[in-house]
C-alpha positions in Angstrom: 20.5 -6.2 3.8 19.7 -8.4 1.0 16.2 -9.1 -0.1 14.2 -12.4 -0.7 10.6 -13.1 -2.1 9.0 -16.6 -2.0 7.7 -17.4 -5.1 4.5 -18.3 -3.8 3.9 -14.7 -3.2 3.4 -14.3 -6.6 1.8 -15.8 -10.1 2.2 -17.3 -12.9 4.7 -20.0 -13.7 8.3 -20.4 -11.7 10.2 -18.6 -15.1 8.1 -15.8 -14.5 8.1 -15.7 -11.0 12.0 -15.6 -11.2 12.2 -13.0 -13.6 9.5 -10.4 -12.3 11.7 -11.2 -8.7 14.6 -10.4 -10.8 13.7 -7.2 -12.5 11.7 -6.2 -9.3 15.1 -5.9 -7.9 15.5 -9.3 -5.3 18.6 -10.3 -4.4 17.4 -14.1 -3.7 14.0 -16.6 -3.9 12.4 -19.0 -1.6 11.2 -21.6 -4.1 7.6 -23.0 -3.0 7.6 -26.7 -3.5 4.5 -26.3 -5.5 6.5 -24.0 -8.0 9.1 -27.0 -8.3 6.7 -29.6 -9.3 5.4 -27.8 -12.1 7.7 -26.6 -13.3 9.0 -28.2 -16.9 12.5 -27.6 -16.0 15.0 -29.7 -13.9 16.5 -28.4 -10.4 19.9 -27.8 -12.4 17.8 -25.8 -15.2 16.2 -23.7 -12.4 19.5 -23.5 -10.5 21.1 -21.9 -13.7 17.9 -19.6 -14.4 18.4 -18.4 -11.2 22.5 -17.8 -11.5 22.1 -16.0 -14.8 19.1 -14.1 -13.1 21.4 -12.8 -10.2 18.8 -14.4 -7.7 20.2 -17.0 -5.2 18.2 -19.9 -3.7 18.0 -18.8 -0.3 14.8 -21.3 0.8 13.0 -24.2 -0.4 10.0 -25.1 1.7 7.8 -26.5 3.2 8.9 -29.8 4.3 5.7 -30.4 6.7 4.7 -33.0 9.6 8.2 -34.1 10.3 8.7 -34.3 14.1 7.4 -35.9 17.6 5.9 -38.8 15.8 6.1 -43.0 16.3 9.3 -44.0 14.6 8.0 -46.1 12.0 6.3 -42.5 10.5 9.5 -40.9 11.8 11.5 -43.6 9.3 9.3 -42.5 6.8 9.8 -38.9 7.0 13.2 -39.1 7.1 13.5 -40.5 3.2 10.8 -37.9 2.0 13.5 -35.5 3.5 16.8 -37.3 1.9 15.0 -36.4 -1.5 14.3 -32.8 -0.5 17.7 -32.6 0.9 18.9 -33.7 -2.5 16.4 -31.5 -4.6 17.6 -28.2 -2.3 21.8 -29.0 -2.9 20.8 -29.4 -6.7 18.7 -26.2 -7.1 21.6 -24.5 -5.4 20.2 -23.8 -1.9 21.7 -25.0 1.3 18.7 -24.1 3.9 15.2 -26.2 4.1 12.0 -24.9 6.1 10.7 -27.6 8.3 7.2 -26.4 9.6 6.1 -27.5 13.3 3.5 -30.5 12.9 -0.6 -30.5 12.2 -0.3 -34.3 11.9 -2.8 -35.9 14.1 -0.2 -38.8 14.9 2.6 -35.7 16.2 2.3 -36.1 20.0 3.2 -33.4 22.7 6.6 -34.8 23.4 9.5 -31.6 23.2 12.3 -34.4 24.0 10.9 -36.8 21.3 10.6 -33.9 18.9 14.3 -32.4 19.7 15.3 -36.3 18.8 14.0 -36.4 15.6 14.9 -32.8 14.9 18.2 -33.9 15.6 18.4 -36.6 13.5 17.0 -34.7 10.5 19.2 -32.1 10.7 22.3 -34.5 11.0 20.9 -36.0 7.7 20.8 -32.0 6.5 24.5 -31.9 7.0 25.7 -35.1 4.9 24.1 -32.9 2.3 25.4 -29.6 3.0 22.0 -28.1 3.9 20.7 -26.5 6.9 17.0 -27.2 8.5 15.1 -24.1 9.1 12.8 -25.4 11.9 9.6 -22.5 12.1 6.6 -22.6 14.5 3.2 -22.6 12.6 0.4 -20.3 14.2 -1.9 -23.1 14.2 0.9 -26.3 15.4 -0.5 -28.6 16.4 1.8 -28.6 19.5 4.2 -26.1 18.7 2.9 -22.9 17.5 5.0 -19.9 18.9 8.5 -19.2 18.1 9.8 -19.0 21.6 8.5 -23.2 21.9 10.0 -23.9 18.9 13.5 -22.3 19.8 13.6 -23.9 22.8 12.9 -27.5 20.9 15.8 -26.2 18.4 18.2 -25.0 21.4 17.8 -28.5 23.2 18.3 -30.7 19.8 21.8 -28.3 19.9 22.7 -29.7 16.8 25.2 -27.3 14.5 22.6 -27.8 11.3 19.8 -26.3 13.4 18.4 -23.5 13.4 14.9 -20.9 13.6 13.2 -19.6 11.0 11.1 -16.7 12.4 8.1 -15.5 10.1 6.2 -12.0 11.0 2.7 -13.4 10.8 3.4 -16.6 12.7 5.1 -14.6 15.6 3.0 -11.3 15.2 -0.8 -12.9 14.6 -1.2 -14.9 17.8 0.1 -11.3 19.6 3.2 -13.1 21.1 5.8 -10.7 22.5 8.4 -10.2 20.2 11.2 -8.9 22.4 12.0 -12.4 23.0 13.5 -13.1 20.1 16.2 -11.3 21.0 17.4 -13.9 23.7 18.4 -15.8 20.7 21.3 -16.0 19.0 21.8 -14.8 15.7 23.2 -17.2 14.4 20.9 -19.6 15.2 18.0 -18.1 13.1 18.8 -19.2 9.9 15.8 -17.4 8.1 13.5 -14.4 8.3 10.2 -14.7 6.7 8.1 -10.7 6.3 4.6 -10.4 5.8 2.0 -8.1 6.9 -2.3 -8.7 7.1 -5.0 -6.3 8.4 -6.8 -7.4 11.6 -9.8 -9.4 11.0 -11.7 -11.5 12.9 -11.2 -15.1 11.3 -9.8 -18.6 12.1 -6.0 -18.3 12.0 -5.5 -20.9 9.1 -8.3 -19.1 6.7 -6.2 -15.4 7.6 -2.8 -16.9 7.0 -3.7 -18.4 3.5 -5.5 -15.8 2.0 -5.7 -12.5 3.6 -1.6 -11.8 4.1 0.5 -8.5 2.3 3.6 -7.3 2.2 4.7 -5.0 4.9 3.4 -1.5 5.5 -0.5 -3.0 4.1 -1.5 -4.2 7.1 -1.5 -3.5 10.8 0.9 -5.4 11.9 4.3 -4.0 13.7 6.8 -6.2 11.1 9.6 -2.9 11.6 9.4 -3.6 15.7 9.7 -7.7 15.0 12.3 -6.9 12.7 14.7 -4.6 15.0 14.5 -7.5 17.7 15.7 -10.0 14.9 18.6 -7.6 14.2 19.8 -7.1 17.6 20.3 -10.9 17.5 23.1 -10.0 15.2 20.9 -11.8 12.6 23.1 -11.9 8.9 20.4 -13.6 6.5 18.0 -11.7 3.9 14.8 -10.1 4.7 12.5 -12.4 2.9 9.0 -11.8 2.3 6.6 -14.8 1.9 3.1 -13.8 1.5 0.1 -16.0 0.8 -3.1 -13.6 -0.9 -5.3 -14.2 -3.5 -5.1 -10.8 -5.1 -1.3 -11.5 -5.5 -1.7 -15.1 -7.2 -4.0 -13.7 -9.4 -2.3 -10.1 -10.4 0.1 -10.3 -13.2 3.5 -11.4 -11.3 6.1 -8.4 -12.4 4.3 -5.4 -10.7 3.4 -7.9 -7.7 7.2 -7.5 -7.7 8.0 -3.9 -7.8 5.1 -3.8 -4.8 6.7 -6.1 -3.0 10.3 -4.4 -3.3 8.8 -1.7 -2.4 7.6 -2.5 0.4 10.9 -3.7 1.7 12.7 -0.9 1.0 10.0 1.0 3.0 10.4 -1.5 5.8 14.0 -1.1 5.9 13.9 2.7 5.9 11.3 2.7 8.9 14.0 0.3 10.8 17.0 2.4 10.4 15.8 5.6 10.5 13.6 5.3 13.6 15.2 3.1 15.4 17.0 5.5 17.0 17.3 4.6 20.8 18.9 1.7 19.6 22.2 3.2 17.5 22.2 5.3 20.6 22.6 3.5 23.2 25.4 1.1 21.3 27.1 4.2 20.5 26.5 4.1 16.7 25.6 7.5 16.0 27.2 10.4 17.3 26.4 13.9 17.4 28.7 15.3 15.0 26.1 18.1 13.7 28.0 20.7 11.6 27.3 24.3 12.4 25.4 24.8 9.2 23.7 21.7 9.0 20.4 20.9 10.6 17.5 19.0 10.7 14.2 19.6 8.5 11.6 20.7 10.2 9.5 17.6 11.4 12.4 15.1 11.5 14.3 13.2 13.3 17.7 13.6 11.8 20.0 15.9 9.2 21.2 14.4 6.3 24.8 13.0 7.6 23.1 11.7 10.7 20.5 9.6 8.0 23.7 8.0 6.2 25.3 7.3 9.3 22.0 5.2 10.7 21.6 3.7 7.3 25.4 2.6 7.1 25.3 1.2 10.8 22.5 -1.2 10.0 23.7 -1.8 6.6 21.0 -0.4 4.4 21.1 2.2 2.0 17.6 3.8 2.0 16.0 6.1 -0.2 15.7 9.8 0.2 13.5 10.7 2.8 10.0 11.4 2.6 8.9 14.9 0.9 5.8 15.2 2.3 3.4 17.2 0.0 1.8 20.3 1.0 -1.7 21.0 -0.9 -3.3 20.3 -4.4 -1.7 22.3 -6.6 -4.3 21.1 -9.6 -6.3 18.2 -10.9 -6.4 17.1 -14.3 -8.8 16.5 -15.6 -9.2 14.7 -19.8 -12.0 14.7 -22.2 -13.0 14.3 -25.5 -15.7 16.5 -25.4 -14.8 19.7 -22.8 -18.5 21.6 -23.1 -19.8 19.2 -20.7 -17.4 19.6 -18.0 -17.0 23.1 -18.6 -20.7 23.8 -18.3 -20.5 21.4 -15.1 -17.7 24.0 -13.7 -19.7 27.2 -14.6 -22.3 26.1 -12.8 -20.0 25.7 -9.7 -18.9 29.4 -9.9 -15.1 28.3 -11.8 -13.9 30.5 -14.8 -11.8 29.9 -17.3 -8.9 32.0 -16.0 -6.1 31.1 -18.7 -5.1 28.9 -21.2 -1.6 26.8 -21.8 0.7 28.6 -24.2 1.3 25.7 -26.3 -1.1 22.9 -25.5 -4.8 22.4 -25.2 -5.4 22.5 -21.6 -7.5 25.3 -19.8 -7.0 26.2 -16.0 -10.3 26.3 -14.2 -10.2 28.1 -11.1 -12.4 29.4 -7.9 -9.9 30.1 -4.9 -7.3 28.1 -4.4 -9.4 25.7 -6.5 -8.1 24.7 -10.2 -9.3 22.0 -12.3 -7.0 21.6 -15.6 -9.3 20.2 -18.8 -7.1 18.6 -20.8 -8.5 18.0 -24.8 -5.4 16.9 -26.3 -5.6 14.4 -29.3 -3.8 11.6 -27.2 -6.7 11.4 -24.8 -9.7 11.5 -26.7 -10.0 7.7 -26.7 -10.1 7.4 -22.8 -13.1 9.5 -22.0 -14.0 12.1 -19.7 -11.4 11.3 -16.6 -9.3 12.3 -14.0 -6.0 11.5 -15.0 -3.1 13.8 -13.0 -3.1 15.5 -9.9 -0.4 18.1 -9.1 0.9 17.9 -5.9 2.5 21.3 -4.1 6.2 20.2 -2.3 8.3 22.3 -0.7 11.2 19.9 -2.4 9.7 18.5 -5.8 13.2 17.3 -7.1 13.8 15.3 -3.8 10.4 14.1 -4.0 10.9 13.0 -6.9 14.3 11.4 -6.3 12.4 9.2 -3.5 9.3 8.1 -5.9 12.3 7.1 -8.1 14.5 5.3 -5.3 11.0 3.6 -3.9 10.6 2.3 -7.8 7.6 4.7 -9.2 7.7 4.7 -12.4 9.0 8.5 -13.9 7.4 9.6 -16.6 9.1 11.2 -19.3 7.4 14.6 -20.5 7.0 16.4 -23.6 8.4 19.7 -22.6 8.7 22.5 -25.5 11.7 25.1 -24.6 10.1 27.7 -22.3 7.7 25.1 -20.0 8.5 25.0 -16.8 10.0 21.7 -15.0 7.9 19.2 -13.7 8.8 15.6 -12.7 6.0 13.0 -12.6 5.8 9.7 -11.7 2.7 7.2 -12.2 0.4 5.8 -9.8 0.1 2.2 -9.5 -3.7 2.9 -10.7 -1.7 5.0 -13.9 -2.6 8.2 -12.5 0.3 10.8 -12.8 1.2 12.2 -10.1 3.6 15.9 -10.5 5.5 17.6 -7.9 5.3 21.2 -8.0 6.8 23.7 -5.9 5.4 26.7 -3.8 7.6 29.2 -5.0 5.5 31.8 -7.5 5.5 31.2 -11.2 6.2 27.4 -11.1 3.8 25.4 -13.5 1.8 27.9 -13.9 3.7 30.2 -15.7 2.8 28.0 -18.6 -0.5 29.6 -19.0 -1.5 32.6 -20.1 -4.5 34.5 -18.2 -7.5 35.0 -20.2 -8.9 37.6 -17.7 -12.5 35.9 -16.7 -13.2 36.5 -12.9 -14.7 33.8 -11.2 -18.4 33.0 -10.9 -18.3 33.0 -7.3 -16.6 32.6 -4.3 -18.2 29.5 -2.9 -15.1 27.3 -3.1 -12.3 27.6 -1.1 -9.7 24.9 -2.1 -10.2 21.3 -3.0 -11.0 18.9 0.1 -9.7 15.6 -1.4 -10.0 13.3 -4.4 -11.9 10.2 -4.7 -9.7 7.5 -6.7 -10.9 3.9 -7.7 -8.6 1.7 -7.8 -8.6 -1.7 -10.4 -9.3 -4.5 -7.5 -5.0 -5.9 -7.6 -4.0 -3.1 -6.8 -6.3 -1.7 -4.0 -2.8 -2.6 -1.0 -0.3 -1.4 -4.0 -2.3 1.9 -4.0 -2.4 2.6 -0.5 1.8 1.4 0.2 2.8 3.5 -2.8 0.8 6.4 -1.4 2.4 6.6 2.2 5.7 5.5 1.1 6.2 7.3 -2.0 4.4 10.4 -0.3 5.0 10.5 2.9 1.0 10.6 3.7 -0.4 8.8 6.5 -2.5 5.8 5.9 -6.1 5.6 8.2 -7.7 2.7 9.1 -10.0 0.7 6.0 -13.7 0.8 6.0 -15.9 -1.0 4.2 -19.2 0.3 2.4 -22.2 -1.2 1.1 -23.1 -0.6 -2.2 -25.8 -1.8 -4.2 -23.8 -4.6 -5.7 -21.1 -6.0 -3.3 -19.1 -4.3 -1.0 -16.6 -1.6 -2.0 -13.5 -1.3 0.3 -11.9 2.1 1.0 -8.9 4.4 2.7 -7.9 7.6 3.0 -4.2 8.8 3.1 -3.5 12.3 3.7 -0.9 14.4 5.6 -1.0 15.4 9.3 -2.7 18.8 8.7 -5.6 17.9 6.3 -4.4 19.7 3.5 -3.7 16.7 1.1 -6.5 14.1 1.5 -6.8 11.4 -0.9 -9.4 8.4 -0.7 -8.3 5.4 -2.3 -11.5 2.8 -2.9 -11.5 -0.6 -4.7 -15.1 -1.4 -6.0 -17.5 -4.3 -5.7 -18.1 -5.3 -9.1 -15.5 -4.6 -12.3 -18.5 -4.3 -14.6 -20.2 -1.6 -13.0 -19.4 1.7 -14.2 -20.0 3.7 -11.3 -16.9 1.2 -10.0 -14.6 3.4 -12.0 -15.5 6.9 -11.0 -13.4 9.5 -9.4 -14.6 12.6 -7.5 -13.4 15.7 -6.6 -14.2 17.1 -3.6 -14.4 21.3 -3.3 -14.6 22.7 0.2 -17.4 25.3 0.9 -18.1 27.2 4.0 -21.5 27.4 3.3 -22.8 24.3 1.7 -26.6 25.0 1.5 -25.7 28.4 -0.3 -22.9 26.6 -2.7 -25.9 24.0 -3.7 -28.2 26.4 -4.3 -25.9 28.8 -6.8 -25.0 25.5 -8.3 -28.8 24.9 -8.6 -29.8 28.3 -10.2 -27.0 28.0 -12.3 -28.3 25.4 -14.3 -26.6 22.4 -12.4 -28.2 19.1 -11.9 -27.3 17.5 -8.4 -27.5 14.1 -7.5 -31.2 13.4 -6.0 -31.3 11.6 -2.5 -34.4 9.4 -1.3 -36.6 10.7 0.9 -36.4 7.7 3.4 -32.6 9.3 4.2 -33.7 12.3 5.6 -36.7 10.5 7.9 -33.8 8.6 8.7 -32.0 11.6 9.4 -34.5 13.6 11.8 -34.9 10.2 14.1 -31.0 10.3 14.8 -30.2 14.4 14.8 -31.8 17.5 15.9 -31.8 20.1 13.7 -32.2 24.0 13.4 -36.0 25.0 12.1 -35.9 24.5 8.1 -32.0 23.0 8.3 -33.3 19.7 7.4 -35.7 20.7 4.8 -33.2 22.5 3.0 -31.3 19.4 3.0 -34.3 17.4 1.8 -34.8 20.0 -1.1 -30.7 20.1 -2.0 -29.9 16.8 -1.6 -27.4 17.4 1.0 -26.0 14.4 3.5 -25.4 14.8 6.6 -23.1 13.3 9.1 -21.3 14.2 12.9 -19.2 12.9 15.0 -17.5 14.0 18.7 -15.7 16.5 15.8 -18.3 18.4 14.2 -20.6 18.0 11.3 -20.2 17.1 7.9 -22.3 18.4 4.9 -21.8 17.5 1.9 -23.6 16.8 -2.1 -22.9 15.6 -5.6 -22.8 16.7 -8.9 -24.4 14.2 -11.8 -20.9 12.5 -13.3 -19.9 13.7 -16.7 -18.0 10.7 -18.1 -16.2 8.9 -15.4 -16.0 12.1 -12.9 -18.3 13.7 -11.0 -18.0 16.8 -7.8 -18.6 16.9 -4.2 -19.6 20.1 -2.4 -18.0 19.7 1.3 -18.5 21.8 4.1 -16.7 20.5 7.3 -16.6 21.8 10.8 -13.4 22.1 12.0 -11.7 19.2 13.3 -14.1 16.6 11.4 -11.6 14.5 9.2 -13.8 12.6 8.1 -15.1 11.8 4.5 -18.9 11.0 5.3 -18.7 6.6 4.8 -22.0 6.4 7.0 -23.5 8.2 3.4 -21.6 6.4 0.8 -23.9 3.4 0.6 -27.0 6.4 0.0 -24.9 8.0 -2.9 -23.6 4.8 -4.2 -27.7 4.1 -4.7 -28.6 7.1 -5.8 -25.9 7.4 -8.9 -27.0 3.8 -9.7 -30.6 4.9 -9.9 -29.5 8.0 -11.7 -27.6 5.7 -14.2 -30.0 3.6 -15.0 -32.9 6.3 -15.0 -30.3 8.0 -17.8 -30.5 4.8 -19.7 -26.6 4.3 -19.1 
């Protein structure tokens, strides 16, 4: 199907708005009247922007507070709308988005306002335009899109039609299988966007607090499979009113928001499969050879055939990674960190043949330091993370498809393969496969044992993210990946409130929490932590301890918090007192974990989890997030 963005969605001035649309990949705009106004160029300059663009003009909007009022404001309205008529036809555009009334004059008439619809729309057609006629969640009368198609159906004028938008229909919890009662020709627009589920007057969540699709918790994929079974032709359009967005540069607003469509329609098509079914558009033609990957729905040919039927070429399904195959880690300075990793019980185990990284490793643990010339000037941070994948070319084929940007990789003659795409937070992501030798054939053993044998594997990473790209982070993680998104949480810190969410995949194995901080000035903001899983905490601590390793001091107040609220073992709780451990259970199991001090902008966690516990202990971030302030500013950082 053919995309659409609003320009209000994102920032900057219209030229840049139509350009970062353009390169994003958008087929067509909605131009925001606002956009038009200032805007230095005429309609005529904007129309031939567009055309040499490739974008169309698919909407302009909002033409507001037209209908069910006396006729003298009627008479009114209808020459503000002659000049928007004329403005749309000489942009280019042939469709206008009438919005139900807030005026406090518009009176509960659905005759009178069916009238004057009517008449509007007749004064559409002398133009060649179309009126788009779209319930507001907060009308004044009319504020569900069922009320508003009925309005539309009794006006029954050709010029006529519904525009439907997600948040409108989906944010007062109106049933969306009614839409397919009408016809699909008479919804002349379809307007995408997503939000989280807050408690908050309607008006203040719609202006500020919407994303694109897949962000939120919305069900835009269900809404839009009853729009398509209407036999509905038009572009999927997103139109998305957030302050992050208007204030985040305007091209990778874009990609995100392309992105997120392309996820959308993949989640249509591909899941949607009762519906195919039942109209007979898939059949089982299975070849002997050919079946389905473990965990899906459908074989290859039976993917192409779902995306042909509903018109949508998708992108490579979802390779779904498998463990941690590494973190990288770069520095400036590696005695610090390596002295840090000692005292954890890693060794050095080898070193890369042509290249100044050293693999770290305890278990199935491995930490890469990286002390290459081209990072010295960034400081002591986590900057890839290898990702095992049982398909690393298809996965990488999907980042690509989904618009991650590839990275290209200086690779001498005998290095293995590795495709790797950034993050939106510029972490590099590489997909490695399972199969022995792989990456790590690059490295040459230098024969150190390990230290110990208190770490197992890593748990999960910690990444910050900047605060525009928090929404990008967590999309471009489930769609690129494959991982599952869980629900947000907010933590207290000692300066604002820091905002965080986990992806990971369904067995626990990948586990990645993405966190936007409170305050951009604060450097404990913009630190990322690995997590190492222990199955013995207390004992980890301790070795870590002796070793010379300095771990991050809790108050006391936590633990006489701690014994009011849990029932410990005799001296479990004063050898968390001594350690520093936290503490944490739920109907799962217990969770134990402690921190290392940071060395540049990482530090370690030591986790100990019972089984079943997923969780990643938020009831003791706000504790930590204290503590490594106090340990900051005691340092005299």
């Amino acid at each position: 199907m053919r995309t659409s963005i609003a320009t209000v969605s994102l920032s900057g001035s219209l030229t840049e708005k139509l350009t970062a649309a353009a390169r994003a990949g958008f087929d067509g705009v909605e131009i925001f009247e606002n956009d038009l106004l200032t805007a230095p160029l005429t309609p005529e300059e904007i129309r031939a922007r567009c055309a040499d663009l490739g974008l169309t003009v698919d909407l302009y909007q909002p033409l507001r507070d037209i209908e069910a009022v006396p006729a003298e404001v009627f008479a009114r309205n209808l020459r503000r709308a002659r000049h928007t008529f004329e403005v749309t036809r000489r942009l280019g555009g042939d469709t206008v988005l009438v919005c139900s009334s807030v005026d406090p004059a518009a009176v509960d008439d659905d005759a009178l306002a069916a009238a004057q619809l009517g008449e509007l729309a007749d004064l559409a057609a002398d133009f060649g335009c179309r009126v788009a006629y779209e319930a507001l969640a907060w009308g004044r009368h009319v504020s569900t899109y069922d009320h508003a198609w009925r309005i539309v159906e009794a006006a029954g004028r050709p010029a006529l039609g519904t525009c439907l938008d997600s948040f409108h229909i989906l944010s007062r919890g109106s049933d969306p299988r009614g839409i397919e009662d009408i016809p699909g020709e008479k919804i002349f627009f379809l307007q995408l966007a997503d939000a989280p589920l807050p408690a908050m007057d309607v008006l203040q969540w719609s202006r500020h607090h919407r994303c694109f699709p897949g962000q939120g918790g919305f069900d835009v994929a269900g809404l839009v499979r009853h729009v398509l079974r209407t036999g509905y032709a038009g572009p999927l359009s997103l139109e998305v009113f957030n302050d992050v967005f208007r204030q985040a540069e305007a091209g990778p607003t874009a990609v995100d928001a392309r992105r997120s469509l392309l996820t959308l329609q993949e989640e249509v098509t591909l899941r949607d499969e009762g519906m195919l079914r039942d109209e007979g558009m898939l059949r089982d033609e299975r070849l002997p050879h050919e079946e389905a990957t473990p965990g899906a729905e459908f074989t290859p040919r039976e993917e192409v055939r779902l995306q042909e039927a509903a018109g949508v070429a998708g992108p490579p399904a979802a390779v779904v990674p498998t463990g941690f195959a590494f973190a990288e880690v770069v520095t400036p300075d590696a005695e610090p960190l390596a002295g840090l990793l000692r005292a954890l019980g890693f060794a050095r185990t080898a070193r890369h043949r042509g290249k100044p990284v050293d693999l770290w490793q305890q278990g199935e643990a491995r930490i890469l330091v990286n002390t290459g010339a081209a990072v010295r000037r960034d400081g002591t941070r986590l900057a890839a993370v290898g990702l095992e994948s049982p398909d690393p070319a298809g996965a990488a084929r999907r980042a690509e498809a989904l618009l991650a940007p590839v990275l290209p990789r200086r690779r001498a003659p005998g290095d293995a393969p590795l495709d790797a795409v950034a993050a939106p937070d510029g972490t590099e992501l590489f997909f490695c496969g399972t199969r022995p030798g792989g990456w790590r054939a690059d490295f040459e053993d230098t024969g150190h044992a390990f230290a110990s044998t208190d770490v197992r594997h890593i748990d999960h990473l910690a990444l910050t993210q900047p605060w525009h790209h928090f929404d990008e982070a967590v999309l471009f993680h489930r769609a690129v990946l494959g991982l599952r998104a869980e629900d947000s949480v907010d933590v207290a810190d000692p300066y604002g409130l820091r905002r965080s969410r986990a992806v990971s995949n369904a067995d626990g194995t990948v586990r990645i929490a993405l966190t936007v901080g409170a305050a951009p000035t604060d450097d404990t903001v913009h630190a990322q932590h690995i997590a190492l899983a222990t199955d013995d905490v207390v004992a980890a601590a301790r070795r870590f301890r002796d070793a010379g390793g300095r771990l991050l001091p809790i108050p006391a107040n936590y633990y006489d918090d701690l014994a009011a609220r849990f029932e410990f073992a005799d001296g479990e709780l004063e050898a968390y007192r001594e350690l520093g451990i936290l503490y944490d259970r739920d109907e799962h199991g217990a969770l134990r974990h402690c921190y290392t001090r940071t060395v540049g902008r990482v530090f370690f966690e030591l986790l100990q989890r019972d089984p079943g516990h997923r969780g990643y202990g938020a009831r003791n971030a706000p504790v930590r997030l204290a503590a490594q302030h106090a340990a900051q500013t005691h340092a005299g950082v």
